[in-house]
C-alpha positions as CSV (number, residue, x, y, z in Angstrom):
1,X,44.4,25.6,19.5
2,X,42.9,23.3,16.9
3,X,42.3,24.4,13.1
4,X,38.3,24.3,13.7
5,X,37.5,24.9,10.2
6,X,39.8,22.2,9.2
7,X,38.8,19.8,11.6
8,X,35.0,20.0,10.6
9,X,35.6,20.1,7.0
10,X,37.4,16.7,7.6
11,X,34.8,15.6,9.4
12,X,32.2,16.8,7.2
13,X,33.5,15.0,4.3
14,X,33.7,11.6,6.4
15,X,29.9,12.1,7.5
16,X,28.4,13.0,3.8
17,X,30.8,9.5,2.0
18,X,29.3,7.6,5.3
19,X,26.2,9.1,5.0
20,X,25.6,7.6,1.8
21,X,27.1,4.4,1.8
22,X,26.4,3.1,5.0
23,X,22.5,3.0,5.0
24,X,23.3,0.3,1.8
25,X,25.8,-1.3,3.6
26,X,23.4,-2.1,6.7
27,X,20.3,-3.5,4.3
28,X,23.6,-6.1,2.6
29,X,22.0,-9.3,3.9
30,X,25.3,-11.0,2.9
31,X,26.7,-8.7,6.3
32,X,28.7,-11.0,8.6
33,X,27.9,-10.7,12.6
34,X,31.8,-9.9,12.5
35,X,31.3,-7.3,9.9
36,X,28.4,-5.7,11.5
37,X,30.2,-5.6,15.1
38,X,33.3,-3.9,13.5
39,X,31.2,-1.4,11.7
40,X,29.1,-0.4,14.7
41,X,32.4,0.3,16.6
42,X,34.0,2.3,13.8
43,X,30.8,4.8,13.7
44,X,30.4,4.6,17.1
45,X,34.0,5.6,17.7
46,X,33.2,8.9,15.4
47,X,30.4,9.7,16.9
48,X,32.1,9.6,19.9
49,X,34.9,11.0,18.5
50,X,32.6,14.3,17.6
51,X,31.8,14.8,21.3
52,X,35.1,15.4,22.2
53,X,35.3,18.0,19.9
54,X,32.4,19.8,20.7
55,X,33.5,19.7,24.2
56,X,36.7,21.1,23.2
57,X,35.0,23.6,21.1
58,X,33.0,25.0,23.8
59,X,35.9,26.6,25.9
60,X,36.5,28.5,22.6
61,X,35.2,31.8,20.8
62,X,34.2,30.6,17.6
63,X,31.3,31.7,15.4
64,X,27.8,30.5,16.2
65,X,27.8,28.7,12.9
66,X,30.8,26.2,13.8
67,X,29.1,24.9,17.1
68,X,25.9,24.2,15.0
69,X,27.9,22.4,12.5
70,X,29.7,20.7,15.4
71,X,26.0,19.2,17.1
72,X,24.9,18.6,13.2
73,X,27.7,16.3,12.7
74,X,27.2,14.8,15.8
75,X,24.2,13.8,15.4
76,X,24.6,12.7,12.2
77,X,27.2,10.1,13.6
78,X,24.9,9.0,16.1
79,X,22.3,8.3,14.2
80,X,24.5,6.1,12.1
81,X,25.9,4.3,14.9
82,X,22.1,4.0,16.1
83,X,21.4,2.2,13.0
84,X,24.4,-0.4,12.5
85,X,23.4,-0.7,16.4
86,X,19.7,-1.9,15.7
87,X,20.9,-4.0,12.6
88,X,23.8,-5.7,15.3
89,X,20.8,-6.6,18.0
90,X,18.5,-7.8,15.0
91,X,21.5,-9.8,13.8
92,X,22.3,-11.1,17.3
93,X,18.6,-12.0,17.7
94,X,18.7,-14.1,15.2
95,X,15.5,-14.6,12.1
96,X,12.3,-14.4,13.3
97,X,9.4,-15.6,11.6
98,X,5.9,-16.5,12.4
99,X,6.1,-19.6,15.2
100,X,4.2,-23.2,13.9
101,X,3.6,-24.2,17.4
């Protein structure tokens, strides 16, 4: 059986450092396609990372307030992967700007 409390503190304290410095890493215009990709997959793999443990959670008796940290976090990862997602496909699309057909 996994340390729960330990497990979302750790996580916790990932999501608030993330939380704060990726939203000024995304608006970096200096942010290599490379970069972006790499980033996208490291807060994707959290967020992913935070389903499995609220899966695991669930076959466990743990106190309400640990399953709602639990979704909180995970949505908190998903919403960052969202972003560097959005910022990959503008990236990919390339500049747009008004057409001088």
């Amino acid at each position: 059986m996994a340390n729960w409390l330990n497990v979302l503190r750790e996580k916790n304290e990932l999501a608030t450092v993330l939380g704060k410095k990726i939203p000024r890493m995304l608006a970096h215009e200096s942010l290599s396609l490379e970069q972006m990709s790499e980033l996208y997959k490291f807060l994707e793999s959290h967020a992913h990372s935070m389903e499995e443990i609220r899966s695991e959670m669930e076959g466990e008796d743990l106190p309400e307030s640990y399953y709602q940290v639990a979704e909180d976090l995970d949505l908190i990862f998903t919403d960052l992967a969202a972003s560097a997602a959005e910022r990959l496909r503008d990236m990919r699309a390339g500049p747009t700007g008004p057409c001088t057909g």
